[in-house]
VODREN-476340 format. One record per residue (C-alpha): residue in three letters; x, y, z. Coordinates in steps of 0.001 Angstrom, whole numbers, plus 500000, padded with zeros to 6 digits. Last residue first. Layout:
N
+-----+--------+--------+--------+
! res !     px !     py !     pz !
+-----+--------+--------+--------+
! Ala !      X !      Y !      Z !
...
+-----+--------+--------+--------+
% end
This chain:
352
+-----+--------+--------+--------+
! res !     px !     py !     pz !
+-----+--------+--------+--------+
! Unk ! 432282 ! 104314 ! 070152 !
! Unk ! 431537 ! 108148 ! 070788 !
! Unk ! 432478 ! 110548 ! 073522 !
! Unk ! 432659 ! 114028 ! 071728 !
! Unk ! 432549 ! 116145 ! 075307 !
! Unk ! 429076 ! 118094 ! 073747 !
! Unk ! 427709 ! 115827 ! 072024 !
! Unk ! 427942 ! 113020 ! 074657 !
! Unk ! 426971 ! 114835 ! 077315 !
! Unk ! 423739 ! 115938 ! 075432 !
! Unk ! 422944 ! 112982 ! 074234 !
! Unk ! 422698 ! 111894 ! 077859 !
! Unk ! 420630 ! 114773 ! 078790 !
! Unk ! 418512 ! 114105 ! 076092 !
! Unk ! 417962 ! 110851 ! 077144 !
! Unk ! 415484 ! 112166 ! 080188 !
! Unk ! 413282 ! 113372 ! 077590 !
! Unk ! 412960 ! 110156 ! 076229 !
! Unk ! 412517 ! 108365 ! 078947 !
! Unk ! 409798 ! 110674 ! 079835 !
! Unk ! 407999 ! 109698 ! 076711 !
! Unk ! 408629 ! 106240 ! 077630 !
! Unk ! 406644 ! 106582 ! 080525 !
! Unk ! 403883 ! 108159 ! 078635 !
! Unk ! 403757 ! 105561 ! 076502 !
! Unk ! 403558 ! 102744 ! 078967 !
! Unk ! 405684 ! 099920 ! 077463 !
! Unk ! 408040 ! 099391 ! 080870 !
! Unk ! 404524 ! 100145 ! 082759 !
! Unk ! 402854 ! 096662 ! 081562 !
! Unk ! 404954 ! 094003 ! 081676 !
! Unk ! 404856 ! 091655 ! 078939 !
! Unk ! 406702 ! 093954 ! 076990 !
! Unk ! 405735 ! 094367 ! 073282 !
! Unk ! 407232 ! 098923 ! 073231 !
! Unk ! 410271 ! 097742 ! 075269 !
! Unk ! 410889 ! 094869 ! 072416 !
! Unk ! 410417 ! 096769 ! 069579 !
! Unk ! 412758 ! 099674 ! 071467 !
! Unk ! 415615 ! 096637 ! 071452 !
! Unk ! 414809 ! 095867 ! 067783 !
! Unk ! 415445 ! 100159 ! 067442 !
! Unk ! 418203 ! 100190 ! 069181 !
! Unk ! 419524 ! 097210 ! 067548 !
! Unk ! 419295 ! 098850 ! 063898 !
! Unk ! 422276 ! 101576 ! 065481 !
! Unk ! 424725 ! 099038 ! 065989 !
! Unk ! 424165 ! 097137 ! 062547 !
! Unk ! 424970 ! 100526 ! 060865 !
! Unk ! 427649 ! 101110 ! 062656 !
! Unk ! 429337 ! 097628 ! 062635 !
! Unk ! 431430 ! 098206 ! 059553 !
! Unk ! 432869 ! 101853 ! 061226 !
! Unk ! 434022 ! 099641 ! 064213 !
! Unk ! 437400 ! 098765 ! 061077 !
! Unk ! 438949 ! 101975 ! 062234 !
! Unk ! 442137 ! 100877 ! 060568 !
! Unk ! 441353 ! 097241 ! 058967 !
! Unk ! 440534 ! 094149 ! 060330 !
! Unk ! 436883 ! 094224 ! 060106 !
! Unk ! 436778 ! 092907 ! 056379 !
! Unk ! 434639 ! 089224 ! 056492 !
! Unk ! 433397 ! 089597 ! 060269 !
! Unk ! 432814 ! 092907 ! 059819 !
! Unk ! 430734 ! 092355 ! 056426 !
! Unk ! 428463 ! 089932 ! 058286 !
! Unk ! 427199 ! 092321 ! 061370 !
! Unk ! 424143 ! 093897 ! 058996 !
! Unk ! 423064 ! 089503 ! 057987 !
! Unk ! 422630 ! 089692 ! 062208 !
! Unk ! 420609 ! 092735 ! 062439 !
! Unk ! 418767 ! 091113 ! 059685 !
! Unk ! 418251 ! 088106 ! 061326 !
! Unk ! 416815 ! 089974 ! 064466 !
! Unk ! 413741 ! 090769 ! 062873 !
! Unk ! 413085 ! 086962 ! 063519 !
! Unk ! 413218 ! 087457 ! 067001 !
! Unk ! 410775 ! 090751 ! 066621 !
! Unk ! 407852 ! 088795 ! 064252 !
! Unk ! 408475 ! 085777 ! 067000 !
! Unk ! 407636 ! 088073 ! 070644 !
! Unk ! 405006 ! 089600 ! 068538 !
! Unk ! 401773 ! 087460 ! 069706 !
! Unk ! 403872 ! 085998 ! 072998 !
! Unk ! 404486 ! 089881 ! 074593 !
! Unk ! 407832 ! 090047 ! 075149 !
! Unk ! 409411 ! 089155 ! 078860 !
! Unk ! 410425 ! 085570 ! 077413 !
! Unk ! 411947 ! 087424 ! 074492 !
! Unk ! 414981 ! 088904 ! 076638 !
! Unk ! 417770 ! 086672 ! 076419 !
! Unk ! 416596 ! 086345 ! 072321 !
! Unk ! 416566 ! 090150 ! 072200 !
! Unk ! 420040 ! 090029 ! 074155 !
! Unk ! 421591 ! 087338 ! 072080 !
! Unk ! 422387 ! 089960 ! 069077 !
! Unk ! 423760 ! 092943 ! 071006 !
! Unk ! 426104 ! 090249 ! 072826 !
! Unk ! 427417 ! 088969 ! 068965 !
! Unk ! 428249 ! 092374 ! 068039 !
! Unk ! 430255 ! 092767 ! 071860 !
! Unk ! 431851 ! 089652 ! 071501 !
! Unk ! 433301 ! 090368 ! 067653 !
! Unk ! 434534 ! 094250 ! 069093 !
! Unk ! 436183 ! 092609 ! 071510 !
! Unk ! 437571 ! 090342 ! 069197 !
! Unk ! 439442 ! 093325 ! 067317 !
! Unk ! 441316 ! 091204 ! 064396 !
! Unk ! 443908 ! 093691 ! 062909 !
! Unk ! 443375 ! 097507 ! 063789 !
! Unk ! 444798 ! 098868 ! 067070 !
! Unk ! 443863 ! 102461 ! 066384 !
! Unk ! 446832 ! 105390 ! 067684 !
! Unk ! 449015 ! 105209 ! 064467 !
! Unk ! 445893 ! 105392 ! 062288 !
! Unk ! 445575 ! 104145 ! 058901 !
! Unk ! 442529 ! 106009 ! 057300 !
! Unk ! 442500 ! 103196 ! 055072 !
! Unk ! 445942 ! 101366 ! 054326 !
! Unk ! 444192 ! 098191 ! 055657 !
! Unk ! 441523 ! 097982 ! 053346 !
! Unk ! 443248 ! 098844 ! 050375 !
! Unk ! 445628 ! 096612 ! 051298 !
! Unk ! 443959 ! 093661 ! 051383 !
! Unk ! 442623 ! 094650 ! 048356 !
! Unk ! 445365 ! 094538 ! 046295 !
! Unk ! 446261 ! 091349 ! 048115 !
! Unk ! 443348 ! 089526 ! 046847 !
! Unk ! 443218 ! 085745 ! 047482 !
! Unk ! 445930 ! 085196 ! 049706 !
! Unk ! 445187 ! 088798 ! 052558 !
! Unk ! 441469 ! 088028 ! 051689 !
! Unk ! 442459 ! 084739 ! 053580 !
! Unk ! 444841 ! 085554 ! 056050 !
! Unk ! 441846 ! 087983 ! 057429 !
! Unk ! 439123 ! 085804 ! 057497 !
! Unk ! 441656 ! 082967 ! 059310 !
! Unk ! 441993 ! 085675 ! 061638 !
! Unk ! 440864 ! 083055 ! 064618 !
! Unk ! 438739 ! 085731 ! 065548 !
! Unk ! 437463 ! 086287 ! 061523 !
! Unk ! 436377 ! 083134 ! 061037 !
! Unk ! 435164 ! 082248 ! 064532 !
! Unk ! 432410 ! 084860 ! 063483 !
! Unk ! 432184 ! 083886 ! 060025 !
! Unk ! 431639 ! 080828 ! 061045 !
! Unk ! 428884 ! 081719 ! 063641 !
! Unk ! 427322 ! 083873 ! 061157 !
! Unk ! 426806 ! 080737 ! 058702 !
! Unk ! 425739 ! 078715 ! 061500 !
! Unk ! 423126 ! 081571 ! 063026 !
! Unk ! 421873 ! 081541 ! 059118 !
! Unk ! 421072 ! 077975 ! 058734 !
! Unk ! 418801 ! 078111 ! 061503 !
! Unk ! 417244 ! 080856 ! 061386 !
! Unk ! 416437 ! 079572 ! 057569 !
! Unk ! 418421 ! 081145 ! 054442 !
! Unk ! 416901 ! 083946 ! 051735 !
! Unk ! 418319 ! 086571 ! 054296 !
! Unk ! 421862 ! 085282 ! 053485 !
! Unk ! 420806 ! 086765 ! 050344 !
! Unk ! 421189 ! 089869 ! 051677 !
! Unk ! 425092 ! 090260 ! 051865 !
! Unk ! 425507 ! 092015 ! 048852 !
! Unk ! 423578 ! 094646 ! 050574 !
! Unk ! 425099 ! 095200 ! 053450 !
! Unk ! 428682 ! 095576 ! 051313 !
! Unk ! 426611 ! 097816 ! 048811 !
! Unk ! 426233 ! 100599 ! 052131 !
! Unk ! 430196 ! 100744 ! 052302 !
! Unk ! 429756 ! 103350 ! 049187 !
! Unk ! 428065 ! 105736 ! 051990 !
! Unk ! 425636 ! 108441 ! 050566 !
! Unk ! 424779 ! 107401 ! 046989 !
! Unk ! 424698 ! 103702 ! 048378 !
! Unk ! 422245 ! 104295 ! 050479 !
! Unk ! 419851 ! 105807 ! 047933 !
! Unk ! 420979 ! 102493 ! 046077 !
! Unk ! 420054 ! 100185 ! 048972 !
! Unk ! 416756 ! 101954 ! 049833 !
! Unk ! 415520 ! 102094 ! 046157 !
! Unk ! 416719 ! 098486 ! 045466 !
! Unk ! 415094 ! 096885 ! 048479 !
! Unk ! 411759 ! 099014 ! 048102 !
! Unk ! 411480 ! 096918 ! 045088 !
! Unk ! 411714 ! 094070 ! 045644 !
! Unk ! 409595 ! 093449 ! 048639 !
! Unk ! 410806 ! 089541 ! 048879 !
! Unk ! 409770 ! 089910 ! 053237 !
! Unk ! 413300 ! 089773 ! 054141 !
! Unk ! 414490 ! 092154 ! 051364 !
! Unk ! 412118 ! 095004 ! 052765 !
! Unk ! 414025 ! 094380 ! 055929 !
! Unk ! 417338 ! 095109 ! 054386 !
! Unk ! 416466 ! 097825 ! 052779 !
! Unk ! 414926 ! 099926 ! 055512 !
! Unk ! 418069 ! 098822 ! 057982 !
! Unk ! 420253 ! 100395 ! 054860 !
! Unk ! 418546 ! 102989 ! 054588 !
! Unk ! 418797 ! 103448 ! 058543 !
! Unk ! 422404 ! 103690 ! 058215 !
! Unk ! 423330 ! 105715 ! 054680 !
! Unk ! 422802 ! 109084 ! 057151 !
! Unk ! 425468 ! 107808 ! 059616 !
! Unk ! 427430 ! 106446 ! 056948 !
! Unk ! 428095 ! 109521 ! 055613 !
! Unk ! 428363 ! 111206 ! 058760 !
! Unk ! 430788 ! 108777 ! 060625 !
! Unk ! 431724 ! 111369 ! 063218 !
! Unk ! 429473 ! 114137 ! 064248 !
! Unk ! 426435 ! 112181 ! 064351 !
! Unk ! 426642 ! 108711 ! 063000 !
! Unk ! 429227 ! 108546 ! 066535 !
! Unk ! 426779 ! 110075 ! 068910 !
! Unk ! 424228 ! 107388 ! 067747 !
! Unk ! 427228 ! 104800 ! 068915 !
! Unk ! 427592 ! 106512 ! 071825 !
! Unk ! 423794 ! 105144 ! 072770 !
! Unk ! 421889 ! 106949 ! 075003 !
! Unk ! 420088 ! 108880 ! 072029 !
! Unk ! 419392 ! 105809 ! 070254 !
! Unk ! 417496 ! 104100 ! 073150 !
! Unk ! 415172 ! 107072 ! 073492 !
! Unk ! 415117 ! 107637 ! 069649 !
! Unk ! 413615 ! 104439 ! 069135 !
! Unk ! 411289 ! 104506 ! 072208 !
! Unk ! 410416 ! 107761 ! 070856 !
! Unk ! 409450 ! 106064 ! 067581 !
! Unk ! 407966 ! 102882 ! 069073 !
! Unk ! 405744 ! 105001 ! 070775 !
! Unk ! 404769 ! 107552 ! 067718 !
! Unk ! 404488 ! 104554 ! 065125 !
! Unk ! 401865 ! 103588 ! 067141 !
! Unk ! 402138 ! 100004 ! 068751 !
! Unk ! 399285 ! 097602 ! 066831 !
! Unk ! 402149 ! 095618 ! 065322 !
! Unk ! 402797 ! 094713 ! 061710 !
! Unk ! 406157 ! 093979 ! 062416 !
! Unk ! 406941 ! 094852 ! 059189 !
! Unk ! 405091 ! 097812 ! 059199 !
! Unk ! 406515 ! 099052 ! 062071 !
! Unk ! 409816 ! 098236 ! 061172 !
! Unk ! 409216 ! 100824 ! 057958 !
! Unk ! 407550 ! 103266 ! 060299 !
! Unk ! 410467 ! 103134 ! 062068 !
! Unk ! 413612 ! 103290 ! 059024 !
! Unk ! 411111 ! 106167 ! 058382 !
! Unk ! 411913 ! 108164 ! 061453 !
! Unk ! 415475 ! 107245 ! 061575 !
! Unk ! 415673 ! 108507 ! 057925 !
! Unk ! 414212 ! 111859 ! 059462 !
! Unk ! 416334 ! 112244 ! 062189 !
! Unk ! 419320 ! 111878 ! 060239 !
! Unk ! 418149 ! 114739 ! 057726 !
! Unk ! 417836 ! 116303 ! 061166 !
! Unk ! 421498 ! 115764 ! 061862 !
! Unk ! 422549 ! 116762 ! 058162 !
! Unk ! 420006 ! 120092 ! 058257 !
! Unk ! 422030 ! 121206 ! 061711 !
! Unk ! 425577 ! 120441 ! 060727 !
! Unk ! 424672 ! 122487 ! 057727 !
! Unk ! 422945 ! 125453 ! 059488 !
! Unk ! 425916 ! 125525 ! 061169 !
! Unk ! 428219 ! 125613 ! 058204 !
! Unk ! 426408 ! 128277 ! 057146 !
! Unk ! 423316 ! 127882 ! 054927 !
! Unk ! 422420 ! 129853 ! 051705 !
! Unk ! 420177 ! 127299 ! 050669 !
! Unk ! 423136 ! 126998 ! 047803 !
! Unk ! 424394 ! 125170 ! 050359 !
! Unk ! 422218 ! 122703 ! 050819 !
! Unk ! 421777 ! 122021 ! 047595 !
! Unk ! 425687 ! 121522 ! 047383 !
! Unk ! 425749 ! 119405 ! 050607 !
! Unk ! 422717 ! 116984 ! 049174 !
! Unk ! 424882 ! 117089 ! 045685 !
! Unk ! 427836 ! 115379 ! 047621 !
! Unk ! 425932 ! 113129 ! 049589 !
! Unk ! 424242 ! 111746 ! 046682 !
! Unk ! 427467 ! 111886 ! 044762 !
! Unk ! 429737 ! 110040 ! 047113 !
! Unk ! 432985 ! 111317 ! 048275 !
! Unk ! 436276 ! 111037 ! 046510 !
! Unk ! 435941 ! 114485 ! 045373 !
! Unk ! 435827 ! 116213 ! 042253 !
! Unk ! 434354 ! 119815 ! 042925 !
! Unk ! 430552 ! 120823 ! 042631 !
! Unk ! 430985 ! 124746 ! 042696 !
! Unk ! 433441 ! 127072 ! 044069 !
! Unk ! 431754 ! 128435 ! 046993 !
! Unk ! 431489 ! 124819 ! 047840 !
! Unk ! 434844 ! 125435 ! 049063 !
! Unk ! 433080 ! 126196 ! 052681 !
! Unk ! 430998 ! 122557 ! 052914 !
! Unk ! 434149 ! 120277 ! 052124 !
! Unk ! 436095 ! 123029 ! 054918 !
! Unk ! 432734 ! 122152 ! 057772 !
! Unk ! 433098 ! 118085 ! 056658 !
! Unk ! 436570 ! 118173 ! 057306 !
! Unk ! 436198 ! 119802 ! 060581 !
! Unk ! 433760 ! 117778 ! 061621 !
! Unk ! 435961 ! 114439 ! 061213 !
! Unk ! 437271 ! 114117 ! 064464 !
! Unk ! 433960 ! 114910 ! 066115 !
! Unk ! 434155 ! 117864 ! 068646 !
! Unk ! 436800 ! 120801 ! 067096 !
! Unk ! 434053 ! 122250 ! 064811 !
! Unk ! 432136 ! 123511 ! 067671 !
! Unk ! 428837 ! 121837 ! 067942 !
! Unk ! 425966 ! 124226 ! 066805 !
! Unk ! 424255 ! 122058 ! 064671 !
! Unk ! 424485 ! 118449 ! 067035 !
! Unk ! 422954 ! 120565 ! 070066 !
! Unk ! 420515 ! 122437 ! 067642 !
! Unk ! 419535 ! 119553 ! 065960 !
! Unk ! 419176 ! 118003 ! 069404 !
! Unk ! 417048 ! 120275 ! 070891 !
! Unk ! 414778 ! 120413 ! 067382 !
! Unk ! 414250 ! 117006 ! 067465 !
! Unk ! 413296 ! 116466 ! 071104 !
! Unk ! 410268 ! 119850 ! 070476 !
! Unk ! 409413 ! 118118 ! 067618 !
! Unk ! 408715 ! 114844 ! 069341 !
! Unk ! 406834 ! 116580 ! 071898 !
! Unk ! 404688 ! 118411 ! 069859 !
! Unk ! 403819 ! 115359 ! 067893 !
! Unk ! 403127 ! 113445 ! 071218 !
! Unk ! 400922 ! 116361 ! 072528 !
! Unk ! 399615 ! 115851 ! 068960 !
! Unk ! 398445 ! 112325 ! 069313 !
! Unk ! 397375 ! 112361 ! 072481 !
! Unk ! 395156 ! 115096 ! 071834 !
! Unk ! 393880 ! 112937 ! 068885 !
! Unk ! 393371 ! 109751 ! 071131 !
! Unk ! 391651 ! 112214 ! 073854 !
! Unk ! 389095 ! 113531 ! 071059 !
! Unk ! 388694 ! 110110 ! 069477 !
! Unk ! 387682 ! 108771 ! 073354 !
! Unk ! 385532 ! 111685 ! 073727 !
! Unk ! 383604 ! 110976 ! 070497 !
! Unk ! 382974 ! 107099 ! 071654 !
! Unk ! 381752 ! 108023 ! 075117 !
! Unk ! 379761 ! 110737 ! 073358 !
! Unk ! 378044 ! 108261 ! 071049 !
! Unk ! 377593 ! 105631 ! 073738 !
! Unk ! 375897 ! 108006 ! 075978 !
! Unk ! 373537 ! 108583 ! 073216 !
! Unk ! 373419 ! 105052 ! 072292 !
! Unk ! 372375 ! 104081 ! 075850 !
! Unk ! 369523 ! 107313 ! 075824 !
! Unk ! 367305 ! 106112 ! 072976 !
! Unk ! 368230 ! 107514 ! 069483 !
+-----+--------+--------+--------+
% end
């Protein structure tokens, strides 16, 4: 071995020694972010989150064994293993929120893979979380919307393995959705609009949009099926929501949905298509609002659609054109810097 290839072998070895210490300085630190906010979420007192209390009395009379319940069975045997852990209900709040963590972490490497992008699953993670974490709506899947919280990224997962025909992976995310949140089959019924063009699929959401403004959506489940009609409207009905048609909450769905396109001319031109079209399913997620979202507490049907645009919106920090806004290590430090703001939010309930 002349004296080029030597140098060229321990170039090569200390560039695989700084990638791995990379690697688990990133590990560390992602651990070290998930275990501050399962504590955070875990150790909540029971009266931040309107439903924690609920959840905390459902976890107590467990004592008793599986009861009947309205709730779903996959969530309901999840609490009942956990229990017989021998958790509290801390140690409950705590195992649900990193339970959380963990679907978010494979709705990820799931996006990752369909993007099939060179970005690590570790960046586009913390980006993930970094974006998450500042968003109330995160806050809300937390320590509200539980349930749906967890069903969420499943659904995200399913929905993208539907938009490249992966069959399979689409029923095994939708029905281990499904055991968690009921609402999850809703997303999932509305796949096929996946099976459409861009094209064809921006006009069907743009009628459903002026659809359900105009509350032509609403006077028309309201003729059809009146039983349901007011199922969905009797639902957690709330003196203090303003249910009916909520067009602010219409403008804002549609505003999460432009933004990628608004901001594709600052991502990266080999992955700036792969993350627009990733944007249809965001899109197909928003569908069952427009058809149902008149109801008490009707934001709950945008959750899930909500939190998938964090992580399309960390796709496109992670492909930007310019340089330091995709930096790793910057983003690391955006995401410790969000855990202050997840922190607030936790802690004085604020939640959307």
């Amino acid at each position: 071995m002349n004296t080029i290839q030597a140098r060229d072998l321990q170039i090569n070895r200390r560039s695989q020694g700084d990638a791995m210490a990379h690697w688990w300085l990133g590990l560390i630190l992602l651990g070290g972010v998930a275990l501050f906010a399962c504590w955070l979420v875990g150790t909540r007192s029971l009266d931040i989150g309107s439903d924690t209390e609920t959840y905390a009395g459902f976890f107590e009379n467990l004592v008793q064994g599986v009861p009947e319940t309205r709730l779903e069975p996959g969530f309901v045997y999840l609490s009942y293993a956990l229990y017989r852990l021998g958790l509290d209900v801390t140690g409950y709040q705590f195992a649900l929120f990193a339970l959380l963590l963990v679907l978010v972490a494979l709705a990820v490497r799931r996006y990752q893979r369909y993007l099939e992008t060179p970005v690590t699953w570790q960046t586009l993670l913390c980006a993930s979380l970094l974006l998450l974490f500042v968003s109330p709506m995160f806050t809300n899947a937390a320590i509200n919307a539980i349930r749906q919280g967890l069903a969420a990224p499943l659904v995200f997962v399913a929905l993208l393995a539907f938009h490249r025909r992966q069959w399979g992976g689409f029923f095994l995310a939708g029905a281990l959705a499904a055991s968690l949140h009921l609402s999850s089959a809703m997303y999932l019924l509305c796949a096929p609009a996946l099976l459409l063009s861009t094209r064809w699929l921006r006009v069907l959401a743009a009628g459903a949009f002026l659809a359900y403004v105009s509350g032509l959506s609403m006077l028309a489940v309201r003729t059809a099926t009146p039983g349901f009609y007011d199922v969905v409207m009797e639902y957690t009905a709330n003196p203090l929501y303003r249910s009916g048609v909520r067009a602010d909450f219409a403008v804002f769905t549609i505003f999460w949905y432009l933004l990628p396109h608004l901001l594709s001319p600052l991502i990266q031109a080999n992955w700036r298509q792969r993350i627009m079209d990733s944007t249809s399913v965001y899109l197909v997620m928003s569908l069952p609002f427009f058809i149902i979202g008149w109801g008490f507490f009707s934001n709950r049907y945008l959750l899930p659609a909500w939190l998938a645009i964090s992580m399309i919106l960390a796709a496109v920090l992670c492909h930007a054109r310019i340089a330091p806004l995709r930096n790793p290590l910057l983003i690391r430090i955006g995401l410790l810097a969000s855990c202050a703001v997840f922190y607030v939010y936790v802690s004085r309930g604020i939640v959307i």
